[in-house]
N, C-alpha and C positions, 0 to 999 in steps of 0.2 A: 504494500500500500504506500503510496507517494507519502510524504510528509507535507503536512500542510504550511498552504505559505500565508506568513501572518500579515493581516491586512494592511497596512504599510507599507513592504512591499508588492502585494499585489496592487495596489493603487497607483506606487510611483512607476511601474509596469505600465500599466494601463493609462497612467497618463503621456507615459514616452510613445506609445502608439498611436496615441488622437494629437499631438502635437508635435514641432521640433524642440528638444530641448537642449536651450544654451550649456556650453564649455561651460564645470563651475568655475571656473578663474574666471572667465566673459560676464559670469555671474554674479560676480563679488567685487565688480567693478561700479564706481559711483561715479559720475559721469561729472564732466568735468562743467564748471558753475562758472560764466566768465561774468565782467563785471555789470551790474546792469547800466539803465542809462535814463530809467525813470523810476518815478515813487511809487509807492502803491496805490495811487490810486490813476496809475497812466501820466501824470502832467510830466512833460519833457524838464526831464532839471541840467544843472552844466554836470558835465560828465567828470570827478575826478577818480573814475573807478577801476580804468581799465589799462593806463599810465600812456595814452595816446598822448601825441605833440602837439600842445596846445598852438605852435604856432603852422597845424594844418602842412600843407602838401609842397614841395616845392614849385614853381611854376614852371619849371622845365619840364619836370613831372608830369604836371594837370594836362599840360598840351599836348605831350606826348601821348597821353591815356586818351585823350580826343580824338589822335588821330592828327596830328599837325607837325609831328614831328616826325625822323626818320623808324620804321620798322614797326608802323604801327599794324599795317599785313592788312588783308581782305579777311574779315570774319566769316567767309563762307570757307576757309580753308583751316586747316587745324596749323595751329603753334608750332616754331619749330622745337621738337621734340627732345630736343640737347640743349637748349639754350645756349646758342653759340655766341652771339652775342654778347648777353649779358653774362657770361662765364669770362667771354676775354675781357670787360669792362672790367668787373672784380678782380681778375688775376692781375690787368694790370694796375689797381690802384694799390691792391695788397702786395704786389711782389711774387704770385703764387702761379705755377703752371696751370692754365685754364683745365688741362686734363684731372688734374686732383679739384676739381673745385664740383659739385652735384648739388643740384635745384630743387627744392622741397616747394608744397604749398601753406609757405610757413615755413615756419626753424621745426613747428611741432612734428609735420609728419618726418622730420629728419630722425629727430628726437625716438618716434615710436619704432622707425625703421631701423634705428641701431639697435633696438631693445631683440626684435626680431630677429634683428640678422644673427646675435651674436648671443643670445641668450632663448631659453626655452623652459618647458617641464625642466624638474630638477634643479635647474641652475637659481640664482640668486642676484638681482640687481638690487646695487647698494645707492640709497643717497641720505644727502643728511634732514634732519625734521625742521619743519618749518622751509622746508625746498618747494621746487614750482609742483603744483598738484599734478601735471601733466605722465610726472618721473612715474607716480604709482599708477595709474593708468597704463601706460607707454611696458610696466613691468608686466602686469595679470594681462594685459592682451596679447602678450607671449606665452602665457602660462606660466612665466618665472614668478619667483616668490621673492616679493618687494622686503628689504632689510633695512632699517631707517636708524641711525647713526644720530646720538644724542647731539644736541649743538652745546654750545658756548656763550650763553648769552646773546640766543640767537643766531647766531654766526658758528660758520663749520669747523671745525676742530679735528687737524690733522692725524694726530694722535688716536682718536676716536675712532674716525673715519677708517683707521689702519688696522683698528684694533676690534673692528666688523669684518675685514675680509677672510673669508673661508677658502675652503679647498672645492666651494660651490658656487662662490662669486665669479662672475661672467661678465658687468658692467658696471661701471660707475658713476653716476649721473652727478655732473657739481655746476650750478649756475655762478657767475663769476662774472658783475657784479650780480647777488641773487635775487630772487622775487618768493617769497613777499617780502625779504628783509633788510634787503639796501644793502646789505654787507658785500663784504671785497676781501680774496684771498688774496695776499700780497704774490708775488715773483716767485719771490723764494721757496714759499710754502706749499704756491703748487707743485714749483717742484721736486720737493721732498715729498706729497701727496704720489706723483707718479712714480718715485724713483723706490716707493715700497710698495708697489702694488707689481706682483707678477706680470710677467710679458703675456701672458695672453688673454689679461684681462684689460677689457678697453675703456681706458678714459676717456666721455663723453662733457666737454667744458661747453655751458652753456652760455656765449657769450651776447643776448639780446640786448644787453645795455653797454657794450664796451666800446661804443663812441661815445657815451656820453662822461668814458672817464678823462681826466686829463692826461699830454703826452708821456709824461712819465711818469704814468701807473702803468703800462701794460705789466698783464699778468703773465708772458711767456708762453701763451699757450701757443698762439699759432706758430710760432719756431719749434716747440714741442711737436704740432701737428707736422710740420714738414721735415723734422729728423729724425720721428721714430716711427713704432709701427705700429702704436698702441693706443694714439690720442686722436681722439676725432671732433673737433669744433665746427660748432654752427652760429650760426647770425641770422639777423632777419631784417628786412624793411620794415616792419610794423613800424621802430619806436622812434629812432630820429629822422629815420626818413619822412615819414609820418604817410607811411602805405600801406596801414594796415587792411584797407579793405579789398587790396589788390593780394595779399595772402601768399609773400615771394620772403622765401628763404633761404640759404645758403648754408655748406657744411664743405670740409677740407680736412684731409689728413690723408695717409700713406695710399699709392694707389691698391692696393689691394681692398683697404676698408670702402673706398669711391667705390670701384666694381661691387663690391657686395649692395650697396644702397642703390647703385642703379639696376641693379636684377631685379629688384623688387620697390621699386618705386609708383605712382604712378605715371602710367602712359599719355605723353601729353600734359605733364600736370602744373604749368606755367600757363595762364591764358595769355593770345596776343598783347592785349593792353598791359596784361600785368607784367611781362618784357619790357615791353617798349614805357612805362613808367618808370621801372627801377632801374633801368639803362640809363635813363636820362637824370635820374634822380642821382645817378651816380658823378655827372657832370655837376653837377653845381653841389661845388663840396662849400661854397660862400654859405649856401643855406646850413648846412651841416654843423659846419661852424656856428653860426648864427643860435640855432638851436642848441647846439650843448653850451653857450655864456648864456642865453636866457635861462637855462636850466640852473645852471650852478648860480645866477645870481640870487635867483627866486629860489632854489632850495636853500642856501645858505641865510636867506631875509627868514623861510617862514621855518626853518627851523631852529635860531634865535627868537622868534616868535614865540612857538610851543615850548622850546626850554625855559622859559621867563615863566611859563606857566608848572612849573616843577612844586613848585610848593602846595600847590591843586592836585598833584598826583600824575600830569603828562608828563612822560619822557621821551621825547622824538630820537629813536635807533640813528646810529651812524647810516649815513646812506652815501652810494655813489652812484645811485639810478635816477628815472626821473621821477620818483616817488620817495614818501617819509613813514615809515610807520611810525604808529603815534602808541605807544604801552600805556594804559592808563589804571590807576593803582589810589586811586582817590574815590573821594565821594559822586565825581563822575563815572559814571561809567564806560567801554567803549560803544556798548549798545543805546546808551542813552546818548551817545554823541552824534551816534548815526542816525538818529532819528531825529536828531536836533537838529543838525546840520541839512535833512532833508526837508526841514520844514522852514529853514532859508533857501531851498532851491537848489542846494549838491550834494549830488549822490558821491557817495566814499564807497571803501571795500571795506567793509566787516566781515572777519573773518573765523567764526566760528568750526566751519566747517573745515579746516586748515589745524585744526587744534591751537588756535588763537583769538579766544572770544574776550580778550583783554585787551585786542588790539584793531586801532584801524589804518589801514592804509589808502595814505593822500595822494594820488596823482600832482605832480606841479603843474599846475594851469600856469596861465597868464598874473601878472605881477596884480593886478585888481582882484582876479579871484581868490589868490593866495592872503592879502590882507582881509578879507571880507571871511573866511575860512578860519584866519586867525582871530580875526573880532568874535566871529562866533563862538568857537571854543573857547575864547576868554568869558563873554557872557555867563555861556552854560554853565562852564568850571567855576563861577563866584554865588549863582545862584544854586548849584549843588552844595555848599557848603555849610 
């Protein structure tokens, strides 16, 4: 006589049969929350949520996307599929052979495509907490097992980070400068970060804010990427170029690591315009410029701003991005800031869901938004008290 099978499994049985059921890693995945850009109840507010360039597009840029400039193509025909172009534009402004340089839509899908390529079941990708939410996503859609490495008051801690890797780590995900937390691994540190990590596991250095450091901060990574075999950096137009809705990203390192991201990319996955913008956008490095001294002026204003407010309990994080996280540890709260601040008209990141419901992160707008941002948290912060 069969042994009988207890109702539980015959039910998850019979549910696999009437439906398809998701990979559990596809299923333990929480999908990724970008920033909003209205309040709850719809009204359009200023957006400092998502760390977009307040001062918008370059104009070389806008025209190009139009169509007015060279290579903007006949949209009845598909993209060219190598981005030849915009690969030799990069390579010659970075120094880099266009053949190591591979096109993402976004830094993210580059991001997810290293996770894949190089990790799976069994293996383990590491990064540190309080990193971009993207890394643990980018991990379970491989089915590797995400490993999150304590920080430092916020900030990544080499030692830490070294003292996570196994004989099952596969990748290493380090944003550089980070998001959500402004922080910056100096030179040095990354490269003591690589130079203990096993040769075949690969450093993935997420560099989406490393124009807006100044010249001598580089972090060493892309010299890293073009001497070894192990470090793979990516970039994006999203943040100073200010192209984010054009969805053009870049990555670089050894060509062995390129060929692997182009076997499994997508096909076609730069649209015409979104070429022929970041091409141009690459011409007018004046804007570029432009955008990282309004950056550092206005973060350096509104973060003397929020430290004046320390005795209220705000402490604005070092940052080298174009954002401030703001830690709040007083009679304010960060959730009560966020809703304060929405009900003068700008939306913030509130970060609960990040394991940071003590903290908000400020996009740097424009030099009016950032005082009017400041006024309000000083409000709230004296009437909380």
């Amino acid at each position: 006589m069969a042994d009988p099978v207890s109702p539980s499994v015959a039910d998850s049985a019979s549910e696999s049969r009437l439906r398809p059921v998701p990979k559990d890693w596809i299923a333990a995945i929480h999908a990724y929350v970008p920033g909003k850009s209205t309040g709850t109840d719809g009204q359009s507010l200023i957006k400092l949520s998502a760390n977009e360039n307040p001062l918008g597009t370059s104009l070389l840029a806008l025209a190009a996307r139009l169509g007015q400039g060279q290579g903007a193509g006949d949209p009845a025909r598909y993209p060219d599929p190598e981005s030849h172009a915009l690969r030799a534009g990069l390579g010659a402004l970075h120094k880099i052979a266009p053949a190591r340089i591979v096109m993402g839509t976004g830094s993210d899908e580059l991001l997810n495509l290293a996770a894949q390529a190089f990790a799976g079941p069994g293996d383990e990708v590491l990064f540190v907490r309080y990193g971009f939410s993207v890394y643990e996503i980018a991990s379970r859609r491989c089915g590797a097992t995400p490993v999150i490495a304590l920080d430092r008051d916020y900030a990544a801690d080499v030692d830490v980070l070294l003292g996570c890797v196994t004989p099952r780590t596969r990748v290493v995900f380090i944003a550089n400068p980070n998001n959500p937390t402004g922080s910056f691994l100096p030179r040095a540190d990354l490269a003591r970060l690589h130079a203990g990590l096993p040769g075949h596991v690969l450093l993935v250095v997420d560099q989406a804010y490393a124009e807006y450091l100044e010249a001598d901060a580089d972090d060493g990574a892309l010299a890293l990427a073009l001497s070894t075999d192990n470090v793979l950096v990516t970039r994006t137009f999203s943040k100073i170029y200010g192209l984010a809705g054009e969805r053009v990203g870049w990555a670089t390192g050894a060509p062995a690591l390129i060929d692997m991201l182009n076997r499994i990319r997508g096909p076609f996955n730069l649209t015409l315009t979104a070429q022929a913008a970041a091409l141009a956008a690459l011409d007018d490095q004046p804007f570029v410029e432009a955008s990282r001294a309004q950056n550092l002026a206005e973060r350096t204003r509104f973060a003397a701003a929020v430290g004046a407010l320390g005795n209220h309990g705000l402490r604005p994080l070092p940052s080298e991005a174009n954002f401030v996280l703001i830690e709040f540890s007083g009679a304010l709260t960060a959730e009560a800031a966020y809703k304060g601040l929405m009900d003068q008209g700008f939306i913030t990141r509130w970060l609960p869901g990040q394991g940071l419901p003590q903290c908000l992160r400020i996009t740097i707008g424009t030099a009016s938004d950032m005082d009017r941002v400041a006024a309000v948290l000083r409000q709230l912060a004296e009437a909380a008290r």
